[in-house]
C-alpha positions in Angstrom: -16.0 -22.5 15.5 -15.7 -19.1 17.6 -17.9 -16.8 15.1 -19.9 -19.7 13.7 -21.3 -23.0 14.8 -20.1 -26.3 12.9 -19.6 -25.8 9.1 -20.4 -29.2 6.7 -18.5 -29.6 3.4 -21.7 -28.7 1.6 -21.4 -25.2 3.6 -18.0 -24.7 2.4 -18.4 -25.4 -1.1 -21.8 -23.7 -1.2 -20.3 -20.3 0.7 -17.9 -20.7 -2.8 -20.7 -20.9 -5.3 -22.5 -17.8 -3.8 -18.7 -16.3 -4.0 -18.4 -17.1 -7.5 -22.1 -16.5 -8.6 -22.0 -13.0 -7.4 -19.0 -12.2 -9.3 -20.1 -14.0 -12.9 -23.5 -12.0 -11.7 -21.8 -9.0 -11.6 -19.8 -9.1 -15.0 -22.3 -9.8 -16.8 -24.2 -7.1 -14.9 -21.5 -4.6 -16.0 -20.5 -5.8 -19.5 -23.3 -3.4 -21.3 -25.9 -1.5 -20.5 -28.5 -3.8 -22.3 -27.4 -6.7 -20.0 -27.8 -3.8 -16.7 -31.1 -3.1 -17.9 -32.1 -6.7 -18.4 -30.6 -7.8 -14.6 -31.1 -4.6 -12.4 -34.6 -3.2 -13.9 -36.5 -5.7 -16.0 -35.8 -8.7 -13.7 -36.5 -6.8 -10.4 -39.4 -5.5 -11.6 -41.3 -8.8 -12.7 -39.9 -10.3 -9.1 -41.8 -7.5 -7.3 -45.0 -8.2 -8.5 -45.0 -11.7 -9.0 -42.7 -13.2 -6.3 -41.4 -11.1 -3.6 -45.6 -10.5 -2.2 -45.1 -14.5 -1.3 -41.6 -15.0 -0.9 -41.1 -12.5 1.2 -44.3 -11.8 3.0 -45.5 -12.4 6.3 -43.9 -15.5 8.1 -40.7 -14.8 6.4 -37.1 -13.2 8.0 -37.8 -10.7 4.5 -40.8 -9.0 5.9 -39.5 -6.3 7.4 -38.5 -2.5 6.6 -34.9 -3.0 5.9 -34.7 -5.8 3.9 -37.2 -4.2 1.3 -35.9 -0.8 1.7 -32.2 -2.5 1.1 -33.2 -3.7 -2.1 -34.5 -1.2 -3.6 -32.0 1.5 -2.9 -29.3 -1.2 -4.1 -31.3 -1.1 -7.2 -31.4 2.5 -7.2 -27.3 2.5 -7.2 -26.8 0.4 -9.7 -29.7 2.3 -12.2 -28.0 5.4 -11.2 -24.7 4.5 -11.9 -25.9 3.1 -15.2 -27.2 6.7 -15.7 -23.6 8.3 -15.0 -21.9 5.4 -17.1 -24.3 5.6 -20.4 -25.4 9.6 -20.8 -23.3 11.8 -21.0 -25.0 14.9 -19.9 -25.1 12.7 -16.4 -21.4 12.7 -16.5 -20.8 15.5 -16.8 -23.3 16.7 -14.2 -22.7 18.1 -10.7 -25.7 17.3 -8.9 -25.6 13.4 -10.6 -21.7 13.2 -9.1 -23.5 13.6 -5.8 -25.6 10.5 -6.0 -23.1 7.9 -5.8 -21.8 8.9 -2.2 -25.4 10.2 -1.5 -26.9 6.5 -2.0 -23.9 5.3 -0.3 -24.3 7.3 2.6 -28.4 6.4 3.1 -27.5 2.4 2.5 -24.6 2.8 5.6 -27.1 5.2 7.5 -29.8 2.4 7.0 -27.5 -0.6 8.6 -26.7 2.0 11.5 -30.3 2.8 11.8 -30.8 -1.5 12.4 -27.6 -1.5 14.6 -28.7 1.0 17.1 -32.4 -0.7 17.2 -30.4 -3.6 17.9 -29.0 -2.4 21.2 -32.4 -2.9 23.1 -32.8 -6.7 22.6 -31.2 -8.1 25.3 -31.5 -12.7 26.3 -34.8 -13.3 28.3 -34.8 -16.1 30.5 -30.9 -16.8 29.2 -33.0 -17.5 25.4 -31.3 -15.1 22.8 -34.4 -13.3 21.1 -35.3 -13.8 17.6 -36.6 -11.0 15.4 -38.1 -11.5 12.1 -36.5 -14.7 12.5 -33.3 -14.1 13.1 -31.5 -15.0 16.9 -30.3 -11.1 17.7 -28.7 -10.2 20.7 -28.4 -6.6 21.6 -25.4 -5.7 23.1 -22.4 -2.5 23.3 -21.3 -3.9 19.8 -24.2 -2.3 18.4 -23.2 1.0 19.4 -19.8 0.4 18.8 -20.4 -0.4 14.7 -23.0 2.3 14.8 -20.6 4.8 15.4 -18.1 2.9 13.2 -20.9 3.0 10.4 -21.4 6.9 10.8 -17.0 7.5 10.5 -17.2 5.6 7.2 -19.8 8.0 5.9 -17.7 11.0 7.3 -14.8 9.8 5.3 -15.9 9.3 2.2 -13.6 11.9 0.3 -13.2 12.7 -3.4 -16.7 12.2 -4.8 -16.3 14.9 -7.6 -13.7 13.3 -9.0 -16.6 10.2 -10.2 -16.5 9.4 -13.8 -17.3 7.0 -16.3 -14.3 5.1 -17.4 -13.3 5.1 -21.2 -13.6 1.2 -21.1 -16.2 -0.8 -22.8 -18.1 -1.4 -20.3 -17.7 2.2 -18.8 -17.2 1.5 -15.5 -18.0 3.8 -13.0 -14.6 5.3 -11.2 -14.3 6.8 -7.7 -10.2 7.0 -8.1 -10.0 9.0 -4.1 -12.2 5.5 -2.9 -9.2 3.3 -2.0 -8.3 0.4 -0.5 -8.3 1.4 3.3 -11.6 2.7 3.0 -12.8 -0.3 1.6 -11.3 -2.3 4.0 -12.7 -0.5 7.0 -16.0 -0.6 5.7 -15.9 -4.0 5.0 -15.4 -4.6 8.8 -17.8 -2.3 9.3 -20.4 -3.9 7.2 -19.3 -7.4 8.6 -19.6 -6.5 11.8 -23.6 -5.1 11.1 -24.6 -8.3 9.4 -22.9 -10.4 12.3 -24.8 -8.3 15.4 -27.9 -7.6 13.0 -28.3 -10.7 10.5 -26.6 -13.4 12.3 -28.3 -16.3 11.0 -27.4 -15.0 7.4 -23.7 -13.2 7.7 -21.8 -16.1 6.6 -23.1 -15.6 3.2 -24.5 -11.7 3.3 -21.5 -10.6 4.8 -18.2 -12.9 4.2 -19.5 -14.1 0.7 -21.3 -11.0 -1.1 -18.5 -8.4 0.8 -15.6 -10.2 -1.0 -17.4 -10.5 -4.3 -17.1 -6.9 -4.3 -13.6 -6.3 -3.0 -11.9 -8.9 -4.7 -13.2 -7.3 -8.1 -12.3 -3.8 -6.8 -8.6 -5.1 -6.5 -7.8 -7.5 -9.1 -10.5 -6.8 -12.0 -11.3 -3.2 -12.3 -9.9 -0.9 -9.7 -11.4 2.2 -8.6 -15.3 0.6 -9.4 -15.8 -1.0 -5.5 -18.9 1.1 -5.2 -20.4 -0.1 -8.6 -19.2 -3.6 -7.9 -20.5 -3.3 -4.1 -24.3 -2.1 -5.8 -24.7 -4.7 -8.1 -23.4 -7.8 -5.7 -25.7 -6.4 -3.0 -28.8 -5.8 -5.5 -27.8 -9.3 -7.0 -27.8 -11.0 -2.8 -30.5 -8.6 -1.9 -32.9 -10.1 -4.6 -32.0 -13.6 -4.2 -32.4 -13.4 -0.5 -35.9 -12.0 -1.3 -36.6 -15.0 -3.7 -35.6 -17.8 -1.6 -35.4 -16.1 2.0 -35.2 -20.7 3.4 -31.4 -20.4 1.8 -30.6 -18.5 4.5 -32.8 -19.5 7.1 -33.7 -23.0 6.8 -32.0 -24.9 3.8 -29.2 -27.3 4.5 -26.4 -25.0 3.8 -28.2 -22.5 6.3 -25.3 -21.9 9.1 -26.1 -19.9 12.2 -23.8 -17.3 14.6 -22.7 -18.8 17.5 -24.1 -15.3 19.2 -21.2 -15.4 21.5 -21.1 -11.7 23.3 -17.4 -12.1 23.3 -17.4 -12.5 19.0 -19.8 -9.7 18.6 -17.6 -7.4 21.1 -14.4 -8.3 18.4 -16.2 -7.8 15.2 -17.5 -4.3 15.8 -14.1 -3.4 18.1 -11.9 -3.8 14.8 -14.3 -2.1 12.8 -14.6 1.0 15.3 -10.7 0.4 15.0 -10.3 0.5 11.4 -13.2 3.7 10.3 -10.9 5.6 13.4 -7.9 5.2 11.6 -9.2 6.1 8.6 -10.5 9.1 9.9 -7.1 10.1 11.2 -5.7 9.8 8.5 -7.8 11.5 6.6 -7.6 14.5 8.8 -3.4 14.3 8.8 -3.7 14.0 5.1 -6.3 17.2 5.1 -3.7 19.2 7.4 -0.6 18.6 5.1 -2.5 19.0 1.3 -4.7 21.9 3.1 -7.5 20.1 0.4 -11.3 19.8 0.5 -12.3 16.5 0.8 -16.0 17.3 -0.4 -15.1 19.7 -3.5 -11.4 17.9 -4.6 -9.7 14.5 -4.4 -7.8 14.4 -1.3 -5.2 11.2 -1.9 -4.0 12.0 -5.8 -0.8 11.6 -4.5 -0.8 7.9 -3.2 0.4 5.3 -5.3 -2.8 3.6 -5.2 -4.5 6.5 -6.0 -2.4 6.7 -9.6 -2.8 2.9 -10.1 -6.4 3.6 -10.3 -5.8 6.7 -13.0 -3.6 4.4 -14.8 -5.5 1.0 -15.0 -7.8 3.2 -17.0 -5.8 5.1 -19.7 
């Protein structure tokens, strides 16, 4: 394959069962707040003092500053968002509205942080360079999805319009979030764990982005950022349990690290967070809105599909 090297049938049906396991991980996550607690606060707390010191120590592709600092501010999401789902003086609270695009912002600003480190590790001896494990190879890409990475924090648009939906399970609603923004930030995101995690993208990227976007479209629409925080905590904590899944197991499958791949991946996601941006600013210029203090897209069909699906 271009982006990959050889997949097996055991590949192919185990890239499905991460799929599917993130998803049934995630519904159960979201279908009470005792079941929350139990999977996002109890569970990661006994893991970080009994497993995670071993598991991912020294000598592991965990032991490094992003990998622990992604999982614990996935876990801070998807506490918080409990918080704004299950108290209501949250909800209806100003200052917690800001915290969904605020943790948002720090987890994107922490993959462009990696990105443009990334840059600087350039083949020695033709031998693409491994770092904390994983084959990296620095390259323009890097600064390409970097840049990409800091126009999907720029367009995030709408965030006071956040609220707990009257569901059972109370979802979490960003109605102004909508598909195109998703969509670019998936390429976005896809494109850091390709130049970034290589060795690990097939499943941390294809896998876990889906089992957030295809949720976000055909189970509950408007919760991508609540679905997105409880896949990645979900990933993010069994990467950090078995980090040889990913690295070493049979159904391990490695990035070709072809400079022409990595140049496409972070192209179309430069490509995609630049149209979004445009059209956010057309769409500024003819409502005359404030995307930080009011929803800027009410008027878009998806936009009232999101309103509706929760009435």
């Amino acid at each position: 394959m271009f982006f990959y090297e050889a997949l097996s049938w055991s590949t192919i049906l185990m890239w499905f069962a991460v799929f599917g396991g993130l998803i049934l991980l995630n519904e159960l996550g979201r279908a009470n707040k005792w079941t929350g607690i139990a999977l996002f606060i109890a569970l990661p707390v006994v893991l970080s003092f009994v497993l995670w010191p071993k598991t991912a120590g020294p000598g592991t592709s965990m032991n490094d500053w992003f990998h622990w600092a992604k999982v614990y501010s996935a876990l801070a999401g998807c506490i918080g968002f409990m918080a704004i789902r299950f108290i209501p003086q949250c909800e209806k609270s100003k200052f917690a509205m800001a915290f969904p695009p605020l943790i948002l912002g720090i987890n994107i600003l922490e993959a462009v942080t990696r990105d443009f480190q990334c840059f600087g590790i350039k083949e020695v001896a033709g031998v693409v360079q491994s770092v904390g494990g994983i084959p990296t190879l620095g390259g323009p890409w890097n600064i390409m999805n970097g840049v990409a990475g800091i126009l999907n924090i720029v367009t995030l648009t709408g965030w006071m319009g956040i609220k707990a939906g009257k569901g059972k399970s109370r979802d979490m609603l960003w109605p102004d979030q909508l598909w195109f923004w998703i969509v670019a930030y998936d390429l976005w995101n896809f494109a850091y764990t390709y130049n970034c995690l290589s060795s690990h993208s097939f499943y941390c990227g294809l896998a876990l982005l889906l089992s957030c976007t295809v949720p976000a479209f055909l189970v509950k629409k408007g919760a991508w950022l609540q679905h997105r925080a409880s896949t990645l905590a979900i990933w993010c904590m069994f990467a950090m349990t078995y980090p040889a899944f990913v690295d070493a197991s049979k159904f391990a499958v490695k990035s070709t690290n072809d400079p022409t791949a990595l140049f496409i991946v972070s192209a179309a996601a430069l490509a995609a967070n630049l149209g979004v941006l445009a059209f956010e600013i057309r769409t500024i210029a003819k409502t005359k809105r404030n995307p930080i203090k009011e929803e800027l897209y009410t008027e878009l069909a998806a936009y009232r599909k999101v309103i509706a699906a929760d009435e």
